[in-house]
C-alpha positions in Angstrom: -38.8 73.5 -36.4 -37.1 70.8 -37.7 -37.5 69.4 -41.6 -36.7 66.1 -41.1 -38.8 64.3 -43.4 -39.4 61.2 -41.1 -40.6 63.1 -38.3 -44.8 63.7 -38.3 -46.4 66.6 -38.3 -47.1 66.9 -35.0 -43.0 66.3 -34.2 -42.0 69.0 -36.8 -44.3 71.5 -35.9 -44.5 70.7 -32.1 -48.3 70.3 -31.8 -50.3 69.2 -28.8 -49.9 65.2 -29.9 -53.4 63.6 -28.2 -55.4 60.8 -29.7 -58.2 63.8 -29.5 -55.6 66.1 -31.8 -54.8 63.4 -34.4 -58.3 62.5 -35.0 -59.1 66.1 -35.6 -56.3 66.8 -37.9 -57.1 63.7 -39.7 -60.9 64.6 -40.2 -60.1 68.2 -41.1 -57.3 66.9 -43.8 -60.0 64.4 -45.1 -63.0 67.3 -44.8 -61.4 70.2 -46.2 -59.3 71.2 -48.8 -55.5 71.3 -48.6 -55.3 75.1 -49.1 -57.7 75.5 -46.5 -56.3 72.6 -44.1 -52.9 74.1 -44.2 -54.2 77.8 -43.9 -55.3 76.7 -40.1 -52.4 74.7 -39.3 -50.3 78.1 -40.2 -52.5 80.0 -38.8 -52.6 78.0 -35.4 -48.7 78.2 -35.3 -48.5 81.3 -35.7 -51.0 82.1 -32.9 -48.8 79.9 -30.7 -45.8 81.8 -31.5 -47.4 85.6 -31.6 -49.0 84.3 -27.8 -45.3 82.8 -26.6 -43.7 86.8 -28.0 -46.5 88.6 -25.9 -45.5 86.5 -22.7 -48.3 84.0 -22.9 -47.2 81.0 -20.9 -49.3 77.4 -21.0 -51.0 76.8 -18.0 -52.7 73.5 -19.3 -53.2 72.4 -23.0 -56.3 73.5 -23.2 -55.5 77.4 -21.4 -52.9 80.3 -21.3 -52.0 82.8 -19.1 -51.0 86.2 -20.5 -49.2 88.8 -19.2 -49.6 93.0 -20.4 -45.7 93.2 -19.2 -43.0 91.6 -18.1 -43.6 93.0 -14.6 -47.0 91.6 -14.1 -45.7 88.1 -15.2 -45.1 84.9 -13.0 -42.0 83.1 -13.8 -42.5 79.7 -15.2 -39.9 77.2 -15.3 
């Protein structure tokens, strides 16, 4: 993660960056509180990051694929 403070969001946190994802962020800024807002923001990278330690690769944007072991896993490039 970088904290340069011209890069959005979605560039400083590395978040899927859709029309479909910005509109959502945007309504759930405007619809919830900022405590809350940020709470699933953290909470989704750190779900991205706990999946990427237990071998999960993307298969999509939408999809993972997880692996039990290192043995059972495909190798994606």
């Amino acid at each position: 993660m970088t904290t340069d403070a011209h890069l959005s969001v979605f560039e400083q946190l590395d978040l899927p960056d859709t029309s479909l994802t910005r509109d959502t962020y945007a309504h759930a800024a405007q619809a919830t509180p900022a405590y809350i807002h940020d709470h699933c923001v953290r909470s989704y990278v750190f779900a991205r990051a706990h999946a990427q330690n237990q071998l999960c690769a993307p298969v999509s944007t939408t999809t993972t694929n997880c692996c039990s072991s290192p043995a059972s896993c495909t190798t994606w490039d």
